[in-house]
N, C-alpha and C positions, 0 to 999 in steps of 0.2 A: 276223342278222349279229352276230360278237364284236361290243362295244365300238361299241356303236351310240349314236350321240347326235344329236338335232335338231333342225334349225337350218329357220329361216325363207327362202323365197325371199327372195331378192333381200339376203338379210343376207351380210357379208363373212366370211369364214374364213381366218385368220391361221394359215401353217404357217410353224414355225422348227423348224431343224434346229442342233445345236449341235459342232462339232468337241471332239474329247478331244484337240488341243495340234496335231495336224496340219492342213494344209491339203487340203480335196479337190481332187482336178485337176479334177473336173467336178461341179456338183450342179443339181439343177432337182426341178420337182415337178409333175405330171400331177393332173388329174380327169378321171375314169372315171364312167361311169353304171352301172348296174345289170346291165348284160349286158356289163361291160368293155370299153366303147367309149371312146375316146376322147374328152373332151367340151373339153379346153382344156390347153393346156401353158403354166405361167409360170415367170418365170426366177426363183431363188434373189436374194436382193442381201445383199453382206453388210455387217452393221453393226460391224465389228471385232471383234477379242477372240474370233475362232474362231465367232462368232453371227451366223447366215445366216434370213432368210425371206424369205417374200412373202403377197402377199394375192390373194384369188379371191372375187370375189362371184360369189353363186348364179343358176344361170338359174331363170328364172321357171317352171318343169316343176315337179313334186311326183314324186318318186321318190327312189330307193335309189342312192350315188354313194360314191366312194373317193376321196381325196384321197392319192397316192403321193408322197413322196420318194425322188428317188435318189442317191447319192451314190459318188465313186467316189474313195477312201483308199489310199495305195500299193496300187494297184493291183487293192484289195479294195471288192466292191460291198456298200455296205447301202442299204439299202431299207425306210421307215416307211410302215407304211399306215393311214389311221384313215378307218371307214368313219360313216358321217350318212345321215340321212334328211333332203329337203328335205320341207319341209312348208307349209302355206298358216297366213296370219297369222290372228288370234281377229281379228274386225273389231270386235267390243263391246270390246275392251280396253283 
């Protein structure tokens, strides 16, 4: 997977998505598992000044997942996807 990076069960993963001066009429952002299922849908919130997130802690699974935003800008969709591997924590650490 591009742009693979790894994150611990059960750790949070903070998506922001950031507007260039417009407002979107609709944004949110999905996790997907490995065979593009569905795994959770949270809602965007936004903190002013065009700067939208949210937070998704990880299920306790070990596998390959995408974290999607979508957004939708006069009328125009974009879409950021950044994919993770969940992973089991070092327990000597």
């Amino acid at each position: 997977m591009a742009d693979q990076i790894k994150r611990i069960i059960g750790d949070t993963i903070k998506v922001s998505w950031v507007s260039s001066g417009v407002t979107p009429s609709t944004i949110s952002a999905a996790v997907y598992n490995g065979s593009e299922t569905l795994v959770n849908s949270v809602a965007m919130t936004s903190s002013g000044a065009g700067h939208y997130w949210s937070s998704y802690t990880l299920v306790n699974t070990v596998g390959y997942y995408a974290v999607k935003t979508h957004a939708v800008v006069s009328a125009a969709p974009y879409i950021n996807k950044i994919n993770f591997k969940a992973i089991t924590g070092d327990v000597d650490g």
